[in-house]
C-alpha positions as CSV (number, residue, x, y, z in Angstrom):
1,X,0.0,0.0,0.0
2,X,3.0,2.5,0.7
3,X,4.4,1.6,-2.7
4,X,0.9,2.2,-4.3
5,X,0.7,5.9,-2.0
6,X,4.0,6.7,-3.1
7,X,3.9,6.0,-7.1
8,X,0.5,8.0,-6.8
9,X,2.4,11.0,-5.2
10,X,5.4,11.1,-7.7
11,X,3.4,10.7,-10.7
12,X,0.6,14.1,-8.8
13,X,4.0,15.6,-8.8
14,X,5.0,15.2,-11.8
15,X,2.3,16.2,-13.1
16,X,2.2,19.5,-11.0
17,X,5.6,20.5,-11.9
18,X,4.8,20.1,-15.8
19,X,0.9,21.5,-16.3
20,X,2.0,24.5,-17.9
21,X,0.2,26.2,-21.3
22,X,1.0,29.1,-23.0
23,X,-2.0,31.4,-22.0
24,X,-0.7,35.0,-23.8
25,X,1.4,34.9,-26.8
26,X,1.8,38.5,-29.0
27,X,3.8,39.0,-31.7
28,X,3.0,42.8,-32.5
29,X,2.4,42.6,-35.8
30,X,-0.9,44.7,-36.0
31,X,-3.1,47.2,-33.8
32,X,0.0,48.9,-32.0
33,X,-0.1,52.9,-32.3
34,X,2.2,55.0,-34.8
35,X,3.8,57.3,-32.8
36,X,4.6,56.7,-28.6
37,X,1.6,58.2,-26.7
38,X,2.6,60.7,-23.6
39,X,0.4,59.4,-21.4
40,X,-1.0,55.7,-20.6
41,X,-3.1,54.2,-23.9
42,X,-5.1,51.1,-24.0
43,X,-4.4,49.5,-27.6
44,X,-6.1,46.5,-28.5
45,X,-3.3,43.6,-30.0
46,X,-3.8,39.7,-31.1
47,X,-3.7,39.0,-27.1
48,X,-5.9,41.6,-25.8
49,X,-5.9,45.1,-24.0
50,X,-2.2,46.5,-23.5
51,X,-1.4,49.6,-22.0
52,X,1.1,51.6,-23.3
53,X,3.0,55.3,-22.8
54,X,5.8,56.1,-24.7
55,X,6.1,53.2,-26.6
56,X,4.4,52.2,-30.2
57,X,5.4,50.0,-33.2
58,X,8.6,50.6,-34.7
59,X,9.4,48.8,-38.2
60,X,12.6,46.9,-37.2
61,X,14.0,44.3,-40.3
62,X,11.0,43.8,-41.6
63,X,8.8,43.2,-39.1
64,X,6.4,45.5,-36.5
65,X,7.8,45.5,-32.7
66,X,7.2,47.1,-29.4
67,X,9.5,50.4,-29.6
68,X,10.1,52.2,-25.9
69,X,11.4,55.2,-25.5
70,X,13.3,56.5,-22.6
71,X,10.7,55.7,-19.6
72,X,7.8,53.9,-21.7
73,X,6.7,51.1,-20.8
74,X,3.9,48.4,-21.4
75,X,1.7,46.6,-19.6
76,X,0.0,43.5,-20.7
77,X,-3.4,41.8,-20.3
78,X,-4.6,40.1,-17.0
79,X,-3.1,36.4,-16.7
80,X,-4.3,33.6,-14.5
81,X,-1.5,31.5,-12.7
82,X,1.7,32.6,-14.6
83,X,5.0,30.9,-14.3
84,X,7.3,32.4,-17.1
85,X,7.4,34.8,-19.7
86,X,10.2,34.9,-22.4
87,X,10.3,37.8,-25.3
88,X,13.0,38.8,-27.5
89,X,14.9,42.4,-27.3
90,X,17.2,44.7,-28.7
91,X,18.5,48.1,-28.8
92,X,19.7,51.1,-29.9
93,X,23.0,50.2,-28.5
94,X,24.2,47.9,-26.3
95,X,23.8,47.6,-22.2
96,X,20.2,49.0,-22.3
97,X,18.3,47.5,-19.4
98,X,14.4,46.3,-19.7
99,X,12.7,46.2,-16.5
100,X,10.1,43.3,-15.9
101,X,7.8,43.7,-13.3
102,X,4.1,42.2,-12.1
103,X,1.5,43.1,-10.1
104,X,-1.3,41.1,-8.7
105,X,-3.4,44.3,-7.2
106,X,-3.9,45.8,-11.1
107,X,-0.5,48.0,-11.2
108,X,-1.5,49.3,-7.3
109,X,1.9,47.8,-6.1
110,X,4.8,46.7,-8.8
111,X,7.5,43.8,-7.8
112,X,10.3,43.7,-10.2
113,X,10.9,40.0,-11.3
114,X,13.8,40.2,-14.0
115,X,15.5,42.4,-16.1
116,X,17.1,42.3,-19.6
117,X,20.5,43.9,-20.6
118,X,20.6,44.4,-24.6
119,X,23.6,43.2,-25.5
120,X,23.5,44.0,-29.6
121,X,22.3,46.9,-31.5
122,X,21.9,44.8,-34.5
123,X,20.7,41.3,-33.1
124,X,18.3,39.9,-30.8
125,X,19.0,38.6,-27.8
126,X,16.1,36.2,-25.9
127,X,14.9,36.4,-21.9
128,X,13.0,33.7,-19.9
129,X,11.8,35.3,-16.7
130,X,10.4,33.1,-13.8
131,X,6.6,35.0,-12.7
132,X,5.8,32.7,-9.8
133,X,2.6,33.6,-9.4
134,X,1.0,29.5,-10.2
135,X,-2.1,30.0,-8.1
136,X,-2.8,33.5,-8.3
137,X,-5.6,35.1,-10.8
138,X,-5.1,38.6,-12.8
139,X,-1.6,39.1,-12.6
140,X,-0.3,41.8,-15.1
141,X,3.5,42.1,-16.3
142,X,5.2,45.9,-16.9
143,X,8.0,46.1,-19.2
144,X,9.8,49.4,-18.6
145,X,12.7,51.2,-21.1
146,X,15.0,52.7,-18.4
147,X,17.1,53.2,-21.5
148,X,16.8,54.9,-24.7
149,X,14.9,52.7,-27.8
150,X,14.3,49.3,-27.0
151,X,12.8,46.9,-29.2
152,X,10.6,44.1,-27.5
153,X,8.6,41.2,-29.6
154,X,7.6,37.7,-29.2
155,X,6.0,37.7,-25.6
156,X,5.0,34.7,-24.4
157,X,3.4,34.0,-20.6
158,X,3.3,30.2,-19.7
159,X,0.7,29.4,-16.8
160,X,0.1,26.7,-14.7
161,X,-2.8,24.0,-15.9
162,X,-3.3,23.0,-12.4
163,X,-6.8,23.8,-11.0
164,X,-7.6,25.8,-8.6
165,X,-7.4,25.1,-4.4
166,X,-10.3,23.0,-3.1
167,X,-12.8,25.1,-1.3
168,X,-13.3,22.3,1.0
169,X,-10.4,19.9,2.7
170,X,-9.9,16.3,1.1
171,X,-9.1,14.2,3.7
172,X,-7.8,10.6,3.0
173,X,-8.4,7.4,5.0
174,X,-6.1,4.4,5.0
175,X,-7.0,1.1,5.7
């Protein structure tokens, strides 16, 4: 019977530790303003509502990006139970630092969880960040330019699969 317990809690584990889904994925290729607006903008984008101030779409090799400017920043959609984002960057120059930062209070309080140093003017360079936020509802990220011109694209939130906490206590008997 302890075998059988056991086997039962490594595979729960298991399982636990792998239920992840990619829940927001944007690429900006459409709906992102012209120019950087001065003051905080909601802009409608493939993965919903972003907020955005000082930062727009800026035609880099071909394609549309996020561009910041000195102080912009953007904030993305509400996100259930996030674990990790990852997006590619790049800037003007290199050693510009992105800021990464979530809130569970909708942007009331900030916590900085990662940061991105662009290390190429010309090429991308890639971030995973951990969120750690698996059981929490409406969590929003805040990527911040504390640097002039950086170039953000291919943001991508995993979340956790797992269901949410039991509203009543399970209780197991042995016999």
């Amino acid at each position: 019977m302890k075998k059988i317990l056991l086997f039962a809690l490594i595979i729960l584990t298991s399982y636990w530790l792998n239920a992840q889904t990619v829940s927001l994925n944007e690429n900006f290729e459409s709906g992102l303003p012209a120019a950087a607006p001065s003051s905080e903008t909601s802009v409608s984008l493939s993965s919903g509502i972003w907020k955005l101030n000082g930062a727009f779409g800026g035609s880099d090799n071909g394609s549309v990006r996020l561009r910041m400017n000195t102080n912009g920043y953007a904030i993305t959609p509400a996100v259930d139970k996030p674990v990790s984002v990852s997006f590619d960057h790049r800037g003007s120059g290199s050693g510009k630092v992105l800021t990464v930062a979530k809130s569970t209070n909708n942007g009331a309080n900030w916590t900085t969880i990662g940061t991105a140093t662009v290390s190429s003017a010309s090429a991308y360079g890639s971030a995973n960040i951990s969120i750690g936020e698996a059981g929490t509802k409406n969590v929003i990220l805040r990527f911040s330019c504390n640097s002039a011109t950086i170039f953000v694209d291919n943001v991508r939130i995993t979340s956790s699969d797992m269901g949410d906490e039991p509203t009543q206590q399970a209780a197991i008997v042995a016999s």
